[in-house]
N, C-alpha and C positions, 0 to 999 in steps of 0.2 A: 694356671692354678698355683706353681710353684711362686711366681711372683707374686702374687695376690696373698699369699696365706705370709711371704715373708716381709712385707712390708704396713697388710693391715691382719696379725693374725690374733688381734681381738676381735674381729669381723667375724668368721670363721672356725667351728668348733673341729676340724678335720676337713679329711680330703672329700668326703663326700657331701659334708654339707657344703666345700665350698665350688664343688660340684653341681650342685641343686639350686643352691644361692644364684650364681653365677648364669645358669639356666633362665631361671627365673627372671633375672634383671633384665639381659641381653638377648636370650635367646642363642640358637644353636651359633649364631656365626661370631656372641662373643669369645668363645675358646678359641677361635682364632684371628684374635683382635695382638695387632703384631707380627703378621705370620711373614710380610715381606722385609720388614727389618732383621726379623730372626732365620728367616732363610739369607739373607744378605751377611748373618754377622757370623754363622756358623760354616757359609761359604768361602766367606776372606779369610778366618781361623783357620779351618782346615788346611784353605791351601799355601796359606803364610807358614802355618806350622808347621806340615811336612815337607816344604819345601826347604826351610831354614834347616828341618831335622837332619837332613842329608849330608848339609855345610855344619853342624854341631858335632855330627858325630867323626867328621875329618879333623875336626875341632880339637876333639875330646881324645884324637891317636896320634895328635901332633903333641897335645901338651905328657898323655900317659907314655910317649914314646911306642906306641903299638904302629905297626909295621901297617899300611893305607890299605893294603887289601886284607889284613885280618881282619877277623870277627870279633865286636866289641863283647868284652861280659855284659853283663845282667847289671851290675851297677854303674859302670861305663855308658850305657845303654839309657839309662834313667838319667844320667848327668847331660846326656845331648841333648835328649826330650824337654829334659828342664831348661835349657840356655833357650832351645827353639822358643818354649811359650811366650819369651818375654817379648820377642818380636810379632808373634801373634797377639799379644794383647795391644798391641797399637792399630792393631786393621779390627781387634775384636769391639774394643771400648764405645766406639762414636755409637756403631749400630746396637748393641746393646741397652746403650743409653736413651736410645728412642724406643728399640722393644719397651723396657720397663716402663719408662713412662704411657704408652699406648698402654698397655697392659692393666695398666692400674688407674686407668681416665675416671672410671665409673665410681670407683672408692672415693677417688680426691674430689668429683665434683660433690658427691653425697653428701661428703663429711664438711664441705666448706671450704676445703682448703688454698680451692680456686674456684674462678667466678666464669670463666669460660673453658670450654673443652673442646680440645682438640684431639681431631676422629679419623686423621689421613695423616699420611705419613709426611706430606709437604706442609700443610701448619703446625706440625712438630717440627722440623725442621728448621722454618722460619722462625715458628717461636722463641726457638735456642739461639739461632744467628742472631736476633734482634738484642734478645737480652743480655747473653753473654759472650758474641763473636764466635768465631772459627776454634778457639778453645773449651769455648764450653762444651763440646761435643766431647772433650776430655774428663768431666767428670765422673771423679772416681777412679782415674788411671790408675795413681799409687796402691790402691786397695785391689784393683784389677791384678795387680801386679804383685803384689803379695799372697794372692791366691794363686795366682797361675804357677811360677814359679817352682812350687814348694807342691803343687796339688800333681803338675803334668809330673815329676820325677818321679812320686807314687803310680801317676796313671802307666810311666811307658816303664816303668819300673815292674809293674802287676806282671803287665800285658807279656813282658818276658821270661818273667819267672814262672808264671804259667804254663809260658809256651814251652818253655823246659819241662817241665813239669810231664806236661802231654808227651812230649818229645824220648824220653828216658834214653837220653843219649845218643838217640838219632839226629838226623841235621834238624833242625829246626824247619826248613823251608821246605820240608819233605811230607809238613801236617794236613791234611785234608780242611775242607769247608768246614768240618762240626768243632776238632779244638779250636780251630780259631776265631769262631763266635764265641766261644766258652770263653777264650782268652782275653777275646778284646770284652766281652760282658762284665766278666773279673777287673779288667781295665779300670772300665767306668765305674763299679764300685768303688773301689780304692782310691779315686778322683773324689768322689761325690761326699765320701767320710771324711776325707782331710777337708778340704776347702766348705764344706759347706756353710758351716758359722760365716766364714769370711765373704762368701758371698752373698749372706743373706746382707749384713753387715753394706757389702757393696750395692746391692738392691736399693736399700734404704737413703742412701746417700745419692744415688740419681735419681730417685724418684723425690727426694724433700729437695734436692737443691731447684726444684721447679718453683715452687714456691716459698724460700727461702734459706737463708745460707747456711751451709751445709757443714757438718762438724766432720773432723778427719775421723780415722780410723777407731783411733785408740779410745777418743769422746764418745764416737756412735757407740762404740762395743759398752764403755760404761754404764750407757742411757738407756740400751737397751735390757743390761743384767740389773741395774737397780729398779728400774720400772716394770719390767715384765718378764724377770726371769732367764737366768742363762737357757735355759726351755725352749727360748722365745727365737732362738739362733738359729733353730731345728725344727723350725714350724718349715712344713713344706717339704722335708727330707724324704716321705714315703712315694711322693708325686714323681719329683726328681728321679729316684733310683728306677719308679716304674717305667720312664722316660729310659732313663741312663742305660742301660741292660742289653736292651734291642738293637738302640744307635747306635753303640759303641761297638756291639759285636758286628754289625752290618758295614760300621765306619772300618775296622780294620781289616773286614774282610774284604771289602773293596780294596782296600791300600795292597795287604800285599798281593793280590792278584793282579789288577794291575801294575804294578809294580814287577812283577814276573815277567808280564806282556811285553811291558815296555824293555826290559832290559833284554828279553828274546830278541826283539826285533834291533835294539840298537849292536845286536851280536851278530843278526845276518847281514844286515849293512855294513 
């Protein structure tokens, strides 16, 4: 729905019409129309992300001069997060770029915008290799990347100052299961309010460059506030957060639990 409202959100007067709408057309299995690219794309992010996050923040106490096994601050902390996404955006973008367009097949055949539709994930595929090679699957990298960036330092930036927060001077790693949903939920907020203009912005831009070429960043953003309103950036943002909340908090409370696991055990070995 989040794609849908930000790419055709003159279609759709809100979340529940575009709920109903969407219902209606498709039926129950179109919500989740995409769901193997988007487990595919949120798979390779994650594990691009916190893997890089690890090599960022040894990163970030080589250049601040902090001593390897100190503990980074709170904005220290947000600066690793941030170097990490920019390597996640290169495993995130391809799959992405097929979520959105699967996602939005239904609007663009309605509307005219294309003459055949494609309903499986391998004649997307194909169709992008045909028409614009092993690169096209980059679509929208730069605008990917202008999001991530500048969105992840807010999100692992939230995520810690939260966790402080809960923490009031105790170790951090000594928090239970409940702050640290709360924390990573907070996370994902603070993701979803910076970046989201920019990703609607990046929506629009792989799902038009299917049927024609595609204007950068700074052009979409124009086209979209003279035609339809800076408004129009934010179409989809109550979907998103209702989405963002749950994940995020489940997403780090996986992380640091395992993350626990693993470092116990590389301790009795």
């Amino acid at each position: 729905m989040k794609v849908k409202m930000q790419t055709f959100p003159n279609l759709y007067k809100g979340l529940t019409d575009c709920f109903l709408k969407t219902y209606n057309q498709v039926g129950f299995k179109g919500f989740y129309r995409g769901t193997s690219p988007a487990l595919l794309a949120y798979v390779a992010q994650g594990s691009v992300l916190f893997m890089c996050y690890g090599f960022c923040q040894q990163f970030v106490r080589k250049v601040a001069r902090v001593d390897q096994r100190a503990e980074l601050n709170d904005l220290q902390t947000a600066a690793a997060g941030s170097l990490a996404s920019a390597f996640a955006a290169l495993a995130l973008c391809p799959t992405e770029l097929v979520k959105c367009r699967l996602q939005t097949m239904y609007e663009m055949k309605m509307s005219g915008k294309i003459a055949q539709s494609y309903n499986t994930i391998w004649s997307m595929v194909k169709s992008i290799l045909m028409k614009d090679g092993p690169l096209g699957f980059y679509r929208g990298l730069p605008t990917t990347l202008a999001q991530e960036v500048p969105g992840y330092f807010f999100f692992f930036g939230g995520y810690e100052i939260s966790r402080s927060f809960f923490a009031s001077g105790r170790p951090k790693d000594e928090l239970g299961p409940v702050p640290l949903m709360l924390s990573g939920g907070f996370a994902g907020i603070c993701l979803w309010l910076i970046i989201f203009p920019v990703d609607c912005i990046k929506s629009r831009i792989q799902v038009i460059s299917m049927f024609g070429q595609p204007a950068g960043l700074i052009r979409t953003f124009i086209s979209i506030v003279r035609s339809e309103g800076i408004l129009a950036l934010y179409s989809g943002l109550k979907a998103t957060l209702i989405r963002a909340i749950p994940s995020n908090a489940a997403l780090f409370l996986a992380y640091e639990y395992s993350r626990k696991m693993m470092m116990s055990m590389v301790e009795e070995y």
